[in-house]
C-alpha positions in Angstrom: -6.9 25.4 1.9 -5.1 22.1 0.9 -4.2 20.3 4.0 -1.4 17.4 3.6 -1.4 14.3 6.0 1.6 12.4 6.7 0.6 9.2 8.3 2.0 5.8 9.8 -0.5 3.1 11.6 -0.5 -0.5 12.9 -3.2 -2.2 10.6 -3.6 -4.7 12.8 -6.7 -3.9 14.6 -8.1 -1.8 11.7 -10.6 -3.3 8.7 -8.5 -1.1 6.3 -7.8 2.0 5.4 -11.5 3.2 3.6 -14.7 4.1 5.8 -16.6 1.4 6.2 -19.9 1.3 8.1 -19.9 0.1 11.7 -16.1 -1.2 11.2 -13.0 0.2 12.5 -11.1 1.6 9.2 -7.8 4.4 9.2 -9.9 6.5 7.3 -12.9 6.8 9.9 -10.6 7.1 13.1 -9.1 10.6 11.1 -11.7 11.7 9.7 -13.8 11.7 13.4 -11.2 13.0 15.2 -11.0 15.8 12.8 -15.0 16.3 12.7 -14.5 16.4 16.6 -11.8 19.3 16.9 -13.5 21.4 14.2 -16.9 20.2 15.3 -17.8 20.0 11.8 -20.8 17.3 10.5 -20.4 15.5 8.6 -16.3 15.2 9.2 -14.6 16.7 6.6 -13.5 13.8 4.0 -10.1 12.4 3.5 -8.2 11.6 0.1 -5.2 9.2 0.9 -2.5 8.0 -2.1 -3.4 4.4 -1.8 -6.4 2.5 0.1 -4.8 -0.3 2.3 -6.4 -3.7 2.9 -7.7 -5.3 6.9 -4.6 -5.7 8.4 -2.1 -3.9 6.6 0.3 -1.7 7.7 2.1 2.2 6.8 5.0 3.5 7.4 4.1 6.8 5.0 0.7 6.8 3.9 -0.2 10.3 2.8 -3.6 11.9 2.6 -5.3 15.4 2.1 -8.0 17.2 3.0 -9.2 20.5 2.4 -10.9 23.0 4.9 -11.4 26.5 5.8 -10.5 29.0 8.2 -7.5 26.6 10.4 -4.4 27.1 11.7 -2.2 23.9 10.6 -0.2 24.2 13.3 -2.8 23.7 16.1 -4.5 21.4 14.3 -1.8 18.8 14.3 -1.1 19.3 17.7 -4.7 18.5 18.8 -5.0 16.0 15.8 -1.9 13.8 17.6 -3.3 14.3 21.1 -6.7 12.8 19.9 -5.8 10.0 17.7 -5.6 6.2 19.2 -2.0 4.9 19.6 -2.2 2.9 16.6 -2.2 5.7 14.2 1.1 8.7 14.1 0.6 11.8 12.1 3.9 12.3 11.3 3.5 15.9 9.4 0.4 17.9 8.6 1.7 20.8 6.3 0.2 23.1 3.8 -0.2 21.5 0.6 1.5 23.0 -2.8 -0.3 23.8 -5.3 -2.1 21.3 -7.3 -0.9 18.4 -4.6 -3.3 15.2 -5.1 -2.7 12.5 -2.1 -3.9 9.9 -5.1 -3.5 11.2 -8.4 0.1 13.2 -8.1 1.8 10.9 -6.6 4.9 9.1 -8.8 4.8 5.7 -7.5 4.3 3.7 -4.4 7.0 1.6 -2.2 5.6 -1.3 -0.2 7.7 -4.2 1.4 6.6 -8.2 2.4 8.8 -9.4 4.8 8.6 -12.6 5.7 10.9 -15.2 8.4 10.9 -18.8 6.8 13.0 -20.2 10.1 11.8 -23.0 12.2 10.8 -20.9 15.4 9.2 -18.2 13.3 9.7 -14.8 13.7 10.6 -13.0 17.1 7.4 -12.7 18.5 7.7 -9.4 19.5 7.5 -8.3 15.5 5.1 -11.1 14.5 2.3 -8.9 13.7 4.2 -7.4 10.4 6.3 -10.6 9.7 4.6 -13.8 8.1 5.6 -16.4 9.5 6.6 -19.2 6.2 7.1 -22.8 7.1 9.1 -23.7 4.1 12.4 -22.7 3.2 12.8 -20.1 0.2 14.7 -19.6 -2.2 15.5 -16.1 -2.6 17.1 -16.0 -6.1 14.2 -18.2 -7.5 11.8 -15.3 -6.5 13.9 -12.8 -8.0 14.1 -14.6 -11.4 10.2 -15.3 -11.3 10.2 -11.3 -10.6 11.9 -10.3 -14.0 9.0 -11.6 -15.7 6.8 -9.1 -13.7 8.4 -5.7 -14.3 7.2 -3.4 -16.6 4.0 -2.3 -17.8 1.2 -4.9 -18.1 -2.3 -6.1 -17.2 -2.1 -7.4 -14.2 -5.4 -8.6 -14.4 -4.5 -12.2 -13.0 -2.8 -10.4 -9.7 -5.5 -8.4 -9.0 -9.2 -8.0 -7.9 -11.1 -6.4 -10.4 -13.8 -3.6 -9.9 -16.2 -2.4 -11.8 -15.0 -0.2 -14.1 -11.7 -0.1 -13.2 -8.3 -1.1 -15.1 -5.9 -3.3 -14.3 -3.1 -2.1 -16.3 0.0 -0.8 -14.1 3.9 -0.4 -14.7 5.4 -2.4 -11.8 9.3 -0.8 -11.1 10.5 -2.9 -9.0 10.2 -6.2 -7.4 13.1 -7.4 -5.5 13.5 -9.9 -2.7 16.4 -9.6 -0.3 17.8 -12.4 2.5 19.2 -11.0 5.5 19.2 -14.4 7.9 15.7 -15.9 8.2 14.2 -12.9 7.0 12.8 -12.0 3.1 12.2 -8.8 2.9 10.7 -7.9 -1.0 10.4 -4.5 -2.3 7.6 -3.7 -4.1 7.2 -0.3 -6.6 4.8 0.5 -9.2 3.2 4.0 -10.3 0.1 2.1 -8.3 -1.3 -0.7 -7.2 -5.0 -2.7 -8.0 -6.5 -4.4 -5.0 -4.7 -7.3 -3.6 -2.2 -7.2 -6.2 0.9 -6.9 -4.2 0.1 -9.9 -1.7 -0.7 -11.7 -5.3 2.6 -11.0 -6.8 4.1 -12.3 -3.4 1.8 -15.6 -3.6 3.7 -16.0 -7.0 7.0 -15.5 -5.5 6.6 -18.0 -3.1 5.3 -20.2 -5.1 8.5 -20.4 -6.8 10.9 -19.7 -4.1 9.3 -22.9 -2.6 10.2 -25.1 -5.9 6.4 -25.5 -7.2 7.1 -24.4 -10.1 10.0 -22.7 -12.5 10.9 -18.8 -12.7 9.5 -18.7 -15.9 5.5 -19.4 -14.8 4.6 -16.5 -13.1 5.1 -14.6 -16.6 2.6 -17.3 -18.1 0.3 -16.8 -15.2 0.7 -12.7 -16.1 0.1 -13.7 -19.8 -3.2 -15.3 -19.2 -4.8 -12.1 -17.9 -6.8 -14.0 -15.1 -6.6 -15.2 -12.1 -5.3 -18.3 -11.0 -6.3 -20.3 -8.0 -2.2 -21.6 -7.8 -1.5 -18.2 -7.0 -2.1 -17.5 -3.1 -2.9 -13.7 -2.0 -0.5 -13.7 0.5 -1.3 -12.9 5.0 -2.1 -9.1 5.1 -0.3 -8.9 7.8 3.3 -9.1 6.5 3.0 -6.0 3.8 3.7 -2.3 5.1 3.3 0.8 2.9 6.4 2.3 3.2 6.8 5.4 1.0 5.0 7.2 -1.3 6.6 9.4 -3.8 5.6 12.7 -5.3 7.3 15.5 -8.1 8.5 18.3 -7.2 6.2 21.5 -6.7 5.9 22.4 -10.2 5.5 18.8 -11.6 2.1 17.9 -9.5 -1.0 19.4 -11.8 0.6 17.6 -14.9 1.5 14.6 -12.7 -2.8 14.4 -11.5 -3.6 15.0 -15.3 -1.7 12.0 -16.5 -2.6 9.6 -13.9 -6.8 10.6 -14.4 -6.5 9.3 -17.7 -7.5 5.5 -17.6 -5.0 3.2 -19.2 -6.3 -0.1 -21.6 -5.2 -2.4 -23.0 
């Protein structure tokens, strides 16, 4: 059985969201907790839809697991009374057929938010706000965004693994004022490592007046990456949503999204 994971966490005090040996991860506070309850070893092993960085945050990361011979129901009610403070499961459901955390899912919605006023952000949010001590310029951003969207190599935004491409279709990329806080939504079909605090780098980088709108679709162009482009605090980014077909839409969806893209 197919087990679905709804999940929200504080990064903060986390290394991430993958296990990592002798570090505190997202991954290996669930996966323990659920090894504990079902006293199963090794823990039964968790796919999530996208692998967070130290630091950052979720709002809806969603994960799966599959496992014998449980009842969902008690499981998330011991799974919440076992699991630190920093981490909510928000739903554990039955999954559909052919639901993939990773490969079904339709796109991803993160958001940056940053507070570029003199005192800085109110303190009591200022571990998932950045704290900017230069004045932005919101509509700059957004113009150096329209050179971003679409389907590209992102290459010069991203972290490369082995064996792993770096072509993506980014939907959206939109900052928004609302006082002394930017907050810029963020969607693609799915994300590289350390591309979305990349793409914000190169946001600010032009919302600051370095350089014109038009240079961070040079900097995509050259396909590599660029030391002017700062990979922005961790801290600040927040997964927010992650977006799925419906029922009869998943299998094909997983198909699709196994088949590596190139260039």
């Amino acid at each position: 059985m197919r087990l679905r994971l709804d999940l929200s966490y504080d990064g903060t005090n986390f290394r991430g969201w993958a296990t990592q040996p002798g570090l505190r991860t997202v991954q290996g506070e669930v996966e323990s907790a659920l090894g504990t309850i079902l006293r199963l070893d090794p823990a039964p092993q968790l796919t999530c839809a996208g692998r967070t960085d130290a630091g950052v945050h979720a709002r809806g990361q969603v994960a799966h697991v599959d496992l014998d011979g449980v009842d969902p129901d008690a499981l998330q009610r011991r799974l919440r009374r076992l699991l630190p403070d920093d981490i909510a499961l928000r739903a554990l459901t039955v999954a559909p057929e052919g639901f993939d955390a990773r490969f079904a899912a339709l796109e991803r919605r993160y958001v940056y938010r940053i507070c570029d006023a003199p005192p800085g952000p109110d303190p009591l949010a200022r571990h998932a706000v950045v704290r900017w001590r230069h004045r932005l310029d919101v509509d700059a951003m957004n113009a150096a965004a329209t050179h971003l969207l679409g389907e590209h190599d992102f290459a010069a935004f991203c972290k490369k693994r082995e064996g792993a491409t770096t072509i993506r279709t980014l939907l959206e990329l939109r900052a928004e004022r609302t006082g002394d806080l930017i907050e810029t939504t963020v969607r693609a079909d799915a994300f590289c490592h350390s591309m979305v605090r990349a793409l914000m780098g190169a946001l600010v980088a032009v919302g600051e007046g370095r350089f014109p709108a038009d240079w961070s679709g040079e900097v995509l162009a050259a396909a590599a990456r660029d030391t002017r482009v700062r990979v922005m605090p961790a801290h600040g980014l927040v997964l927010e949503e992650v977006v799925y077909p419906d029922d009869s839409g998943l299998a094909a969806r997983a198909l699709q999204s196994r088949r590596r893209r190139d260039a």
